[in-house]
Backbone as numpy.savetxt, mean C-alpha at the origin, in Angstrom:
# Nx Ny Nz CAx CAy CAz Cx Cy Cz
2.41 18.89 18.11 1.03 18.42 18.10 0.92 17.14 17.29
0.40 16.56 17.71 0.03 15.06 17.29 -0.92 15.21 16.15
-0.89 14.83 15.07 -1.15 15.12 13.48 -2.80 14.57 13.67
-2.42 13.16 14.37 -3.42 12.50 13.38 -4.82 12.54 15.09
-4.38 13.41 15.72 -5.60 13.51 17.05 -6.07 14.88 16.66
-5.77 15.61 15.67 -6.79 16.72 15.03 -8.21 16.78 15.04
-8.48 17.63 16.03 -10.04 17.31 15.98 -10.72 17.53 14.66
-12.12 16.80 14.24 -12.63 16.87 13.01 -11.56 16.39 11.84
-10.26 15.91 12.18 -9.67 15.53 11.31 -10.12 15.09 9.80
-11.13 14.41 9.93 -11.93 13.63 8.20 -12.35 14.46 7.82
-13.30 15.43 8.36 -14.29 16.62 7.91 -12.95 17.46 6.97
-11.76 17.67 7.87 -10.76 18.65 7.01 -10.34 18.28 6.09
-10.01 16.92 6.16 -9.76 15.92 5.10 -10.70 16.45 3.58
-11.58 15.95 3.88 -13.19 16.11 2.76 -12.65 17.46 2.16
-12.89 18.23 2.87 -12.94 19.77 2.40 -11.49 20.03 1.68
-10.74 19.84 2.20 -9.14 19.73 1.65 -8.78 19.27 0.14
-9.76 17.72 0.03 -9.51 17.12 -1.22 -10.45 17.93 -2.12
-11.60 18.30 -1.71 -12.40 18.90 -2.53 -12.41 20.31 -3.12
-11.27 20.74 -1.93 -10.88 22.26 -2.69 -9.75 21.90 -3.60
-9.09 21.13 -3.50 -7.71 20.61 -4.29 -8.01 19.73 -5.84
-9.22 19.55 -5.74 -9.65 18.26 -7.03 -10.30 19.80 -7.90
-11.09 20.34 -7.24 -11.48 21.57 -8.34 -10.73 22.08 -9.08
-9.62 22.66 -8.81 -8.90 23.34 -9.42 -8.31 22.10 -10.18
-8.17 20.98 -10.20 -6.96 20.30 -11.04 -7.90 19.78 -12.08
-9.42 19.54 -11.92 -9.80 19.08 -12.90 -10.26 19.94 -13.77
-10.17 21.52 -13.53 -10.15 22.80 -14.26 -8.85 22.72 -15.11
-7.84 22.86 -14.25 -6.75 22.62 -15.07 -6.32 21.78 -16.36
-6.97 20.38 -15.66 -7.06 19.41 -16.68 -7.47 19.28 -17.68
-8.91 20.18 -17.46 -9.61 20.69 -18.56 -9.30 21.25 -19.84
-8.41 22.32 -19.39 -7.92 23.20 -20.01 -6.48 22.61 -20.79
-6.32 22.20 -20.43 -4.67 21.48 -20.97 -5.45 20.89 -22.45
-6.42 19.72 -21.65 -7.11 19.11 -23.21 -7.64 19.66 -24.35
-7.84 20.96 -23.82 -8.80 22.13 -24.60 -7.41 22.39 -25.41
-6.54 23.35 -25.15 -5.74 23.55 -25.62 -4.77 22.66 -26.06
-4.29 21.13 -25.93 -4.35 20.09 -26.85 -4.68 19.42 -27.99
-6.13 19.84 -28.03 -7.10 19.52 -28.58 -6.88 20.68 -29.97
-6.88 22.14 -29.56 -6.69 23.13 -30.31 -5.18 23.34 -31.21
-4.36 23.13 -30.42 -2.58 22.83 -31.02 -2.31 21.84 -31.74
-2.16 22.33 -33.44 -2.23 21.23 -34.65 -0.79 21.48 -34.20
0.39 22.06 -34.01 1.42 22.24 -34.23 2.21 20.80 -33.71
1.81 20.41 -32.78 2.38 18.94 -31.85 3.73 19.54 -31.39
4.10 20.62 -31.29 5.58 21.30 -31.05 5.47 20.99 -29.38
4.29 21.26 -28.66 4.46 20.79 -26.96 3.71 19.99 -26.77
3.96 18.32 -27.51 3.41 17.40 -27.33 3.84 17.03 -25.98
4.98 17.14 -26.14 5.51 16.04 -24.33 5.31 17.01 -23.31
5.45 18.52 -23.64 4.99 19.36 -22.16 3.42 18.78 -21.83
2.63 18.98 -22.73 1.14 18.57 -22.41 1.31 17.16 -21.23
1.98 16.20 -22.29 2.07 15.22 -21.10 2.68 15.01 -20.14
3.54 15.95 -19.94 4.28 16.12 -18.40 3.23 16.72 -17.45
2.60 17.97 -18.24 1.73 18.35 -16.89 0.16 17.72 -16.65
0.28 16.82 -17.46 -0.97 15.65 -17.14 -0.67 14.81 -15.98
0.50 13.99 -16.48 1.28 13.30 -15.39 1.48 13.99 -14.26
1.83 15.07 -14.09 1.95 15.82 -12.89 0.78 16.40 -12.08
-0.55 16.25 -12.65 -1.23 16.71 -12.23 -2.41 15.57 -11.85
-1.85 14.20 -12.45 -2.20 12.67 -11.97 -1.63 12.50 -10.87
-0.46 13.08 -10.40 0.48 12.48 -8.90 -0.16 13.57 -8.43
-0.43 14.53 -8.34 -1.17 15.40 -6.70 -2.66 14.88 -6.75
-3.01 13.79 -7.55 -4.47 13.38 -7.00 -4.61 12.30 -6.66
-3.17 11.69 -6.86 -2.72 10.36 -5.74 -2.78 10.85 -4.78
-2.15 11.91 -4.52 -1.50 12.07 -3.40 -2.63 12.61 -2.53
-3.67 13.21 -3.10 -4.78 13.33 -1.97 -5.68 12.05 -1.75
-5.71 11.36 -2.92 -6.43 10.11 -2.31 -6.17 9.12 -0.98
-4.09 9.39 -1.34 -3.72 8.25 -0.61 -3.72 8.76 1.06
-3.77 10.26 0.70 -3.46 11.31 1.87 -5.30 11.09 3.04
-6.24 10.95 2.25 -8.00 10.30 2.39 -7.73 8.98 3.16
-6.72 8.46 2.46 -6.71 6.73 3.11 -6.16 6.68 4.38
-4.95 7.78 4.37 -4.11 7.69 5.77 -4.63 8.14 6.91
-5.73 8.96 6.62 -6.94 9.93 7.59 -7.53 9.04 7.73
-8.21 7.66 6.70 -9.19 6.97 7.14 -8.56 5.85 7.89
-7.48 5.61 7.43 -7.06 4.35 8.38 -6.92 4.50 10.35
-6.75 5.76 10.02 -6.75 5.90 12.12 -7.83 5.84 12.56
-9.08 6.10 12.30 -9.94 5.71 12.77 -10.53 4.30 13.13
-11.17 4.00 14.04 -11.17 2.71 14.83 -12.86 2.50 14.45
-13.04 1.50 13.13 -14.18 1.04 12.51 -14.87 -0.06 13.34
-15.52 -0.51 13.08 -16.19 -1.97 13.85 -15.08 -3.09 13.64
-14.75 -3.95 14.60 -13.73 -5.00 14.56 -13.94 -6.02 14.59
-13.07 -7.19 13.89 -14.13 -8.73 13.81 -13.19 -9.48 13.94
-13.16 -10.70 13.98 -12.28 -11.76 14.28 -11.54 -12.12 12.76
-10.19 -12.18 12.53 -9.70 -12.57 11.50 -9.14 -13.68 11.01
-9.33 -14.81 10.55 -8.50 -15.69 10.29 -7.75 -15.41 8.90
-6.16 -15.34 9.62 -4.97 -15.06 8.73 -5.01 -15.89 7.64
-5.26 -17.01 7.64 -4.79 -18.15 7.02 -6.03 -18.20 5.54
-7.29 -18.12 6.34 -8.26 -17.30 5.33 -7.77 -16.56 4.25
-7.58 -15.18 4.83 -7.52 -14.26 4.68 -5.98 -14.03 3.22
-5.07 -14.33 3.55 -4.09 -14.60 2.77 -4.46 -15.63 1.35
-5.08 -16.80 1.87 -5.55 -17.60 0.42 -6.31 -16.50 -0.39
-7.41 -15.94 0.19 -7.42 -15.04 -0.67 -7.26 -13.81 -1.66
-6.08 -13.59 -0.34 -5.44 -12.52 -1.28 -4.41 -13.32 -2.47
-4.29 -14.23 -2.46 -3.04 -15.06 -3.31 -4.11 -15.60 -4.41
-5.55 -15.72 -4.66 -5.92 -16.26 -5.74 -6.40 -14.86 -6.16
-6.78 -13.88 -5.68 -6.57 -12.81 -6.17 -5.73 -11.87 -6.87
-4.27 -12.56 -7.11 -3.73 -12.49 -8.08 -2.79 -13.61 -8.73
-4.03 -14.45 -8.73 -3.56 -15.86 -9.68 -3.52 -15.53 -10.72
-4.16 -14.43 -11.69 -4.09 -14.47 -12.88 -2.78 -13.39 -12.97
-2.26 -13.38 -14.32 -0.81 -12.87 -14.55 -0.95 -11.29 -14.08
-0.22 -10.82 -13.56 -0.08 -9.40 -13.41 0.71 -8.58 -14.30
0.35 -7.83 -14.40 1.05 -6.99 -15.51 2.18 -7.95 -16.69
1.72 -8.76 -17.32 2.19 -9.77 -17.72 2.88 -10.08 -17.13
3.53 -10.13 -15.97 4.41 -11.48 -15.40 3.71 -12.28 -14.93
4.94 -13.61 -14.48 4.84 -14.80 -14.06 5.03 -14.91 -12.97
4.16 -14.84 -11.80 4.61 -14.86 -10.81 4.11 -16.26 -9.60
4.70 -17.02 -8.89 4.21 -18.10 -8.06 4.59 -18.14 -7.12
3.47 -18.87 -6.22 3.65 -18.16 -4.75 3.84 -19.38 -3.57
4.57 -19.35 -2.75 4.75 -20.13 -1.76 4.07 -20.16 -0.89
3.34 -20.61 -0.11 2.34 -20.42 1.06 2.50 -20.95 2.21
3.46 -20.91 3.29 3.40 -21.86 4.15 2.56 -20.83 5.71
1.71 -22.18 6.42 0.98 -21.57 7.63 0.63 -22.63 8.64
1.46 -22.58 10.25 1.93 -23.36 11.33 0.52 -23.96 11.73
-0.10 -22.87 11.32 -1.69 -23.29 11.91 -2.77 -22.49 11.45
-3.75 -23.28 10.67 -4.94 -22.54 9.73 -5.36 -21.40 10.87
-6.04 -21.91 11.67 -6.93 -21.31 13.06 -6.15 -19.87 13.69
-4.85 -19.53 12.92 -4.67 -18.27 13.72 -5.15 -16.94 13.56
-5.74 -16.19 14.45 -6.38 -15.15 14.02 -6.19 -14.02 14.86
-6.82 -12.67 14.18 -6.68 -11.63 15.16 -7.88 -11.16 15.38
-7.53 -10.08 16.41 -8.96 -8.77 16.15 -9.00 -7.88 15.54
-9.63 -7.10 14.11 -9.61 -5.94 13.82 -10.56 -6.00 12.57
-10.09 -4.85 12.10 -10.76 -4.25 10.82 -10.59 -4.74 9.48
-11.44 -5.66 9.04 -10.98 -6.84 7.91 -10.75 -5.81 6.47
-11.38 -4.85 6.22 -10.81 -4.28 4.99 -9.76 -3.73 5.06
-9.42 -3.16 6.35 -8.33 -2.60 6.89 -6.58 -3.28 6.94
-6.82 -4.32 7.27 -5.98 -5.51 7.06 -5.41 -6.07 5.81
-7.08 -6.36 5.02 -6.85 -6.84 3.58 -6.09 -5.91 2.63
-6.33 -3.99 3.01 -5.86 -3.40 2.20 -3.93 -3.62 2.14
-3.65 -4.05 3.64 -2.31 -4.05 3.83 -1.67 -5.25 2.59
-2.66 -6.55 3.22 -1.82 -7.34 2.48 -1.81 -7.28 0.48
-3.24 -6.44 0.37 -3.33 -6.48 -1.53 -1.58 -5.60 -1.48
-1.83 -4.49 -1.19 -0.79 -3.24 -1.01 1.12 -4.12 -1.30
0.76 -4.57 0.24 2.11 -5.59 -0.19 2.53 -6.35 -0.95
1.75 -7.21 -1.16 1.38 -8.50 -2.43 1.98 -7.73 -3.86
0.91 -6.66 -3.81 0.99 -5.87 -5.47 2.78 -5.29 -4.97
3.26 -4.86 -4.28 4.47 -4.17 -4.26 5.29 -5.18 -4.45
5.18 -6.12 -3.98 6.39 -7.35 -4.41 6.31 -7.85 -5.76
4.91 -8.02 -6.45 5.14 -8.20 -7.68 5.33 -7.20 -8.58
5.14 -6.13 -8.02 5.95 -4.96 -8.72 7.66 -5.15 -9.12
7.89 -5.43 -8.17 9.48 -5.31 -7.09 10.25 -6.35 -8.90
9.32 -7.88 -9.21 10.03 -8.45 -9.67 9.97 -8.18 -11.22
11.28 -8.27 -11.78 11.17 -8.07 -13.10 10.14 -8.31 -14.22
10.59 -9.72 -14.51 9.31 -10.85 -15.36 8.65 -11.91 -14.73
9.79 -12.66 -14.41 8.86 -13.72 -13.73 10.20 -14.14 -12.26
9.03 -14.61 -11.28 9.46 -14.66 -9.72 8.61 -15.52 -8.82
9.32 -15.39 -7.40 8.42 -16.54 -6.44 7.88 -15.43 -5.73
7.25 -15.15 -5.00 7.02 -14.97 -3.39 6.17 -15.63 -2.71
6.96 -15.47 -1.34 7.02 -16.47 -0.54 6.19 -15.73 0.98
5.20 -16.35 1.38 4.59 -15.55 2.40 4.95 -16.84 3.61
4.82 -17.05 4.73 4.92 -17.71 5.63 4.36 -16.94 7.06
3.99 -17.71 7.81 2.85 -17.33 8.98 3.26 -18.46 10.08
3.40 -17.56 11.13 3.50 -18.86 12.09 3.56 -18.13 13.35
3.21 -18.48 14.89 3.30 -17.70 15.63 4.28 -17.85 16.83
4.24 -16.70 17.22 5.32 -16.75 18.36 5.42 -15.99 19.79
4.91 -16.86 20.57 4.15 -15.85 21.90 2.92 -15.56 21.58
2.61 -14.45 22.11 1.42 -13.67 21.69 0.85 -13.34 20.44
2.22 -13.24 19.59 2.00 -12.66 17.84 2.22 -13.32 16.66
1.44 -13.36 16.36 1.26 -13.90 14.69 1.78 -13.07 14.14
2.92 -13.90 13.20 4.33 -13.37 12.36 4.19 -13.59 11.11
3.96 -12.44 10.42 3.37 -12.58 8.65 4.62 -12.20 8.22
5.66 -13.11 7.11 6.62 -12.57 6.41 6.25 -12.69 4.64
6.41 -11.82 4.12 5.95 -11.68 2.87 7.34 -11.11 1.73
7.96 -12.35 1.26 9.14 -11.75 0.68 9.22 -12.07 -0.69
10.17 -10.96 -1.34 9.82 -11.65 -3.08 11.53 -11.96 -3.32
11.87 -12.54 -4.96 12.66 -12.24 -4.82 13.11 -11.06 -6.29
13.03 -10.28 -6.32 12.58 -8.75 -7.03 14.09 -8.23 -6.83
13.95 -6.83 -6.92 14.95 -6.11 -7.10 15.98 -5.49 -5.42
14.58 -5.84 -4.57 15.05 -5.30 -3.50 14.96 -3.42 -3.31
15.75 -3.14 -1.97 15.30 -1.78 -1.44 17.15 -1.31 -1.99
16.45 -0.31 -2.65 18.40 0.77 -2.88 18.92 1.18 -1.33
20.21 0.52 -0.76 20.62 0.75 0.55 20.39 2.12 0.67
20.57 3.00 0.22 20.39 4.51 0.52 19.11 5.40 0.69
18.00 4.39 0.51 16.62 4.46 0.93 16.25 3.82 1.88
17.35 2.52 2.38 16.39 1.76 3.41 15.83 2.54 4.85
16.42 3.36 5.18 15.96 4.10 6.14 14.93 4.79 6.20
14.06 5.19 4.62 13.05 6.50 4.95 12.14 5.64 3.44
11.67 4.58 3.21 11.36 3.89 2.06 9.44 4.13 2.89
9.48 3.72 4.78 8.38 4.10 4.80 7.78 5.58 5.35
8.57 6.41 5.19 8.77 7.70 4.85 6.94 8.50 4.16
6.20 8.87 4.80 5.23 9.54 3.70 5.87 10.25 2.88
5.44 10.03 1.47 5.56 11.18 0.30 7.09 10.17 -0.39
7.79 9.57 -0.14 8.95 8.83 -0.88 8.20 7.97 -1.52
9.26 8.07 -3.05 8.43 6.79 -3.75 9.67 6.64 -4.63
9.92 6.10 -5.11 10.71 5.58 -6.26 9.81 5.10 -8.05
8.80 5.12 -7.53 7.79 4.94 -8.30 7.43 6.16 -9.74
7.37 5.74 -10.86 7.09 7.29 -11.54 5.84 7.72 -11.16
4.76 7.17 -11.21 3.17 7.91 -10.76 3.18 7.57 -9.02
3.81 7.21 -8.60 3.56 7.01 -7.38 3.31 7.86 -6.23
2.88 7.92 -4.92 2.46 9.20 -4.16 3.53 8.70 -2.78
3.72 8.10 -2.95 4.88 7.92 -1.36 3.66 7.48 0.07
2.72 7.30 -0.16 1.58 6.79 1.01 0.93 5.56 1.12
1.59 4.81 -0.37 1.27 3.32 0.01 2.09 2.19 1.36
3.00 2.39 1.67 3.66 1.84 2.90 3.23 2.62 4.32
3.26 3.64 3.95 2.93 4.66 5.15 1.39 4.42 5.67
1.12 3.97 4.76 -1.08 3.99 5.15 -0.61 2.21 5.51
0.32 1.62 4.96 0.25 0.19 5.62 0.55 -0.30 6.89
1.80 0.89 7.13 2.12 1.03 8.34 1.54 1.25 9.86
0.50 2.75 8.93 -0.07 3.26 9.78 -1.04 2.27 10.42
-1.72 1.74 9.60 -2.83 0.86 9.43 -2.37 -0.40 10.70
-1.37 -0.88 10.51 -1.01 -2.22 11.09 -0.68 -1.81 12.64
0.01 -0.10 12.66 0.33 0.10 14.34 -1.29 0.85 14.63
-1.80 0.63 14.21 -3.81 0.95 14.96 -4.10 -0.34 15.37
-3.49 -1.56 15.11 -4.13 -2.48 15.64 -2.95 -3.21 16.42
-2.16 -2.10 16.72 -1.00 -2.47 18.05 -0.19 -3.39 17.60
-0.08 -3.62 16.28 1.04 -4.41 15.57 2.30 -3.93 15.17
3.05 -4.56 14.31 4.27 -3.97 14.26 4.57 -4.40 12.60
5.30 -3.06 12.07 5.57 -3.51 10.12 7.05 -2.86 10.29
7.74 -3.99 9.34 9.03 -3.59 9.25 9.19 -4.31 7.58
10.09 -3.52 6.97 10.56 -3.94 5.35 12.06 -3.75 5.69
12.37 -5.10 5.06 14.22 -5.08 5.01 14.47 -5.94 3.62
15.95 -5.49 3.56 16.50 -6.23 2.18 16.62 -8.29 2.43
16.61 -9.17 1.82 16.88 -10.12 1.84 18.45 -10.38 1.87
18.68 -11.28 2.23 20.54 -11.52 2.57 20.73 -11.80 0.57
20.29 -12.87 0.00 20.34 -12.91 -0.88 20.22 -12.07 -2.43
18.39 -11.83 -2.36 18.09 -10.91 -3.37 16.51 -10.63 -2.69
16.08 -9.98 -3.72 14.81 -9.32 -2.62 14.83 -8.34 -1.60
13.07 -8.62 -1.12 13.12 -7.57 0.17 11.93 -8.55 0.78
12.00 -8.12 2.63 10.63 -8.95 2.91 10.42 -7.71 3.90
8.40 -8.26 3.68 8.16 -7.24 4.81 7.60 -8.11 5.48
7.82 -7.77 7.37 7.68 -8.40 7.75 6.26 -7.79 9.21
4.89 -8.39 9.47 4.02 -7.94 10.22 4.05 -8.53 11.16
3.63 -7.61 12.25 3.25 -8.42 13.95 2.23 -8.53 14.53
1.54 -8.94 14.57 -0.04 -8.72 15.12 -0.39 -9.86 15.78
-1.09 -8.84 16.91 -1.16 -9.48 18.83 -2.12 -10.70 17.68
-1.81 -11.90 18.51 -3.22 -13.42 18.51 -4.44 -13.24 18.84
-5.78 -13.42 18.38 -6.95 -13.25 19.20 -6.70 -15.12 19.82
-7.78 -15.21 21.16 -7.95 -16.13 21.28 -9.41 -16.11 21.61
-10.21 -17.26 21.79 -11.68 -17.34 22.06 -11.91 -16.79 23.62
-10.71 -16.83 24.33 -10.30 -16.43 25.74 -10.01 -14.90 25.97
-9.78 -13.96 24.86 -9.57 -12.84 25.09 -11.14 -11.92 25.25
């Protein structure tokens, strides 16, 4: 059965997160209570293991909310890429997590655009953006470039960071994998998902050099379509 053609799918969604957030913020509760009460500090780090642990299953339903919301087919608008990217790039002009990071921008032609769901889109590229400057140590380039070919506008977005561990490259967009310590494994997967709803195509590979790029496909609008 096809997961995501579940009828009422969102409605189960809702109810799902909301039976799942009760109990953890009970839990949560209670941890602090009894934190709060324990002068001894003897299970200081258990306390914070099962905080932390109980922070990743409410990723994991949020991100699990996003992947339900992304299949659905919202109102659609005309996109200009070229737009659209400047702003995601002054959007993190200021330093990120203290690094240094600077960005390359090259684009064949301002005017290229698509059809779809502009938050939908934008979430892909913040998503990516933030993962590459994750990716790099202290300070780094990335390099986005746009240009088209045939029918499709070709978004490559590469850093030069740490790159993908060969023994993950196969299942990295995998739901639920993360390499990440708080991470939920549904940030690539909701990007993915997201980009083949609008009949595009996402692929992440290692760089020959250093790095990783990911690379998007998405059909051209024209004023003719």
């Amino acid at each position: 059965m096809d997961f995501y053609n579940i009828p009422n799918l969102e409605q189960l969604t809702e109810e799902f997160t909301h039976e799942v957030k009760n109990p953890v913020a009970l839990i949560q509760a209670n941890i602090d209570y009894i934190q709060t009460s324990d002068k001894s500090g003897v299970y200081e780090k258990n306390y914070g293991v099962m905080k932390k642990e109980l922070q990743k299953i409410i990723n994991v339903v949020k991100d699990f909310a996003k992947v339900v919301s992304s299949v659905n087919n919202a109102e659609r608008e005309v996109i200009f890429i070229y737009d659209l990217i400047v702003d995601m790039i002054d959007e993190f002009s200021t330093p990120f997590d203290g690094k240094k990071i600077s960005f390359d921008f090259t684009c064949d032609d301002e005017e290229l655009k698509i059809f779809g769901e502009y938050s939908k889109i934008c979430m892909v590229f913040f998503n990516v953006i933030k993962n590459a400057i994750e990716a790099i140590k202290d300070e780094g380039k990335i390099s986005i470039a746009v240009k088209r070919e045939s029918e499709e506008i070709i978004i490559k977005i590469s850093d030069d960071g740490l790159g993908i561990d060969k023994s993950f490259s196969e299942i990295v967009c995998n739901p639920f994998f993360t390499t990440k310590a708080n991470g939920s494994g549904l940030g690539l997967p909701i990007c993915k998902k997201i980009i083949e709803s609008h009949k595009g195509k996402f692929y992440i590979y290692n760089n020959e050099i250093e790095g990783c790029t990911v690379e998007i496909r998405l059909l051209s609008f024209s004023d003719s379509n």
